[in-house]
N, C-alpha and C positions, 0 to 999 in steps of 0.2 A: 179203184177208179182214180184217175188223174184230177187232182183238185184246182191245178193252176190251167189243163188242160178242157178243163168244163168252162170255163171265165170265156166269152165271148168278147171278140178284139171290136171298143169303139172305132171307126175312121174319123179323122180331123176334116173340116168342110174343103181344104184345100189339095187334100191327100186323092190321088187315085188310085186305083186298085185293079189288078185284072189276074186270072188265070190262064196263062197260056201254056197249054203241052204241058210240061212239068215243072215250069217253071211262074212262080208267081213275082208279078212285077207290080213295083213300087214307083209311083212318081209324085214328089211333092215339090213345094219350094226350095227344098235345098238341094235337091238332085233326084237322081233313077238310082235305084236298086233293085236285084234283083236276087231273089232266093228260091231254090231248087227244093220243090213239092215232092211229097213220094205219093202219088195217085194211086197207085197201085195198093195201099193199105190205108187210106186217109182218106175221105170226103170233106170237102171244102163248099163254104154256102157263104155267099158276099148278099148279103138283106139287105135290100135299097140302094147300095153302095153305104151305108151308114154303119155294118158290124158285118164281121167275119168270125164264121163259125166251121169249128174242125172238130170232125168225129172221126175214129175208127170203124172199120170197115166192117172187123170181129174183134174183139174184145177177148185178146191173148197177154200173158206176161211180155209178149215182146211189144205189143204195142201201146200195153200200158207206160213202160218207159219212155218210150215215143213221142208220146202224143203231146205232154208237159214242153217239150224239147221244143217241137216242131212248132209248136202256141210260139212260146217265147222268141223265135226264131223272126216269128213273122212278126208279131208284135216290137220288137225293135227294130226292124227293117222301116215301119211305120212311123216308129216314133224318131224313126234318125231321117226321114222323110220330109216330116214334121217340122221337129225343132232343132237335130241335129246332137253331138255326142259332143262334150268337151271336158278337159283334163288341163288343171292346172299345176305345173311342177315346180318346185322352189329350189334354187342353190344357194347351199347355204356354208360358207368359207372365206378364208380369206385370199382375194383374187382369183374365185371364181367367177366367169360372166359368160355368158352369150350373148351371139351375132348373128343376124341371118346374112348370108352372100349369099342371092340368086335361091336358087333351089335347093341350096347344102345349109344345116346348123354347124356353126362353127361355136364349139366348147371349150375355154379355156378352163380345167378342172386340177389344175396341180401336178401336171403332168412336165415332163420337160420338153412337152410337143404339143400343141390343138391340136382337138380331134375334130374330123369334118364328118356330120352324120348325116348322109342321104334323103331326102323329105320324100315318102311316095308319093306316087301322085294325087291317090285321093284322100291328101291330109293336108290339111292348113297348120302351118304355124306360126305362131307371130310373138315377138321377145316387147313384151312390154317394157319392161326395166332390164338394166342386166342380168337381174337374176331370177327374174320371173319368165316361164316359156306356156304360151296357151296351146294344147293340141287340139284340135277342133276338126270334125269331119262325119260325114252321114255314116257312117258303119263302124256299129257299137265293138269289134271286136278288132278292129285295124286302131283303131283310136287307142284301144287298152293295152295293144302289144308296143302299138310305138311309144307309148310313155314306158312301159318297161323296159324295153329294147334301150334307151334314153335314159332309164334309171340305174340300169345294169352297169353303165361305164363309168360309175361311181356311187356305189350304194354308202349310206349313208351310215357312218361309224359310232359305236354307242357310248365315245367317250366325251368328244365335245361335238357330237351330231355332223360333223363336215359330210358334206357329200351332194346328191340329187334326191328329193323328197317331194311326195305331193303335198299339195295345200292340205293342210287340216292332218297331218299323218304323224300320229307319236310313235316318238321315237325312244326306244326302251335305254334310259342311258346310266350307266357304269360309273363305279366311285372311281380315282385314280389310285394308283399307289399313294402308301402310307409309309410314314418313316420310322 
């Protein structure tokens, strides 16, 4: 039995919920989302509009994997509904900073060129300081690729740590050479 998938999902007072065709839709204050139900092996039960509850349909190895997945699925749909998903990254070197122009992050990372990184559209971000960038946005898993996607164009080195880091992220770091 699925232990994260027995947990019945609270709804927030402000959150809506509905089921339609296959697809279960999300509308809260931060925006709509929408996540793709498998009906076909899942039952779904929205009580009151105040909790949503997912069962299997029969009770197989394939839908025991499932069923954990497909909770979690909708459960952060809710929660990014709610209060939303946010990622904070640090640069940390010397003359490194960021800039937003328009709808592009502009990087300057030690390169002999800025690099201009694309913002999609449903992600907010915004440079507090030069070297602090907040990503912010209703979908838990577009929020976590674009800080990596963002991390990846300078990971962060384990001798004097230079590079892109998230807040709060240790960083494994390396004696120098010895004479």
């Amino acid at each position: 039995m699925s232990k994260i998938g027995k947990i019945n999902i609270t709804i927030p007072d402000k959150v809506k919920v509905a089921l339609i065709g296959n697809n279960f839709n999300v509308e809260g204050p931060f925006g709509k989302k929408t996540v793709p139900f498998d009906v076909e092996n899942f039952n779904l039960e929205i009580l009151d509009g105040k909790e949503v509850k997912i069962k299997p349909k029969k009770l197989d190895q394939n839908s025991k994997r499932l069923w954990g997945m497909k909770r979690s699925l909708i459960n952060n749909a809710i929660q990014g509904a709610h209060t939303g998903y946010e990622k904070t990254l640090e640069l940390v070197g010397v003359g490194y900073r960021a800039s937003l122009k328009g709808d592009i992050l502009n990087l300057q990372l030690g390169f002999s060129h800025d690099i201009n990184f694309d913002i999609p559209k449903s992600i907010k971000i915004t440079v507090e300081k030069q070297t602090t960038i907040k990503i912010s946005g209703i979908d838990k898993q577009e929020v976590g690729m674009t800080a990596s996607k963002i991390k990846s164009l300078r990971p962060p080195e384990p001798y004097k740590g230079k590079g892109i880091k998230e807040k709060g992220q240790y960083i494994l770091r390396k004696e120098g050479k010895k004479k």
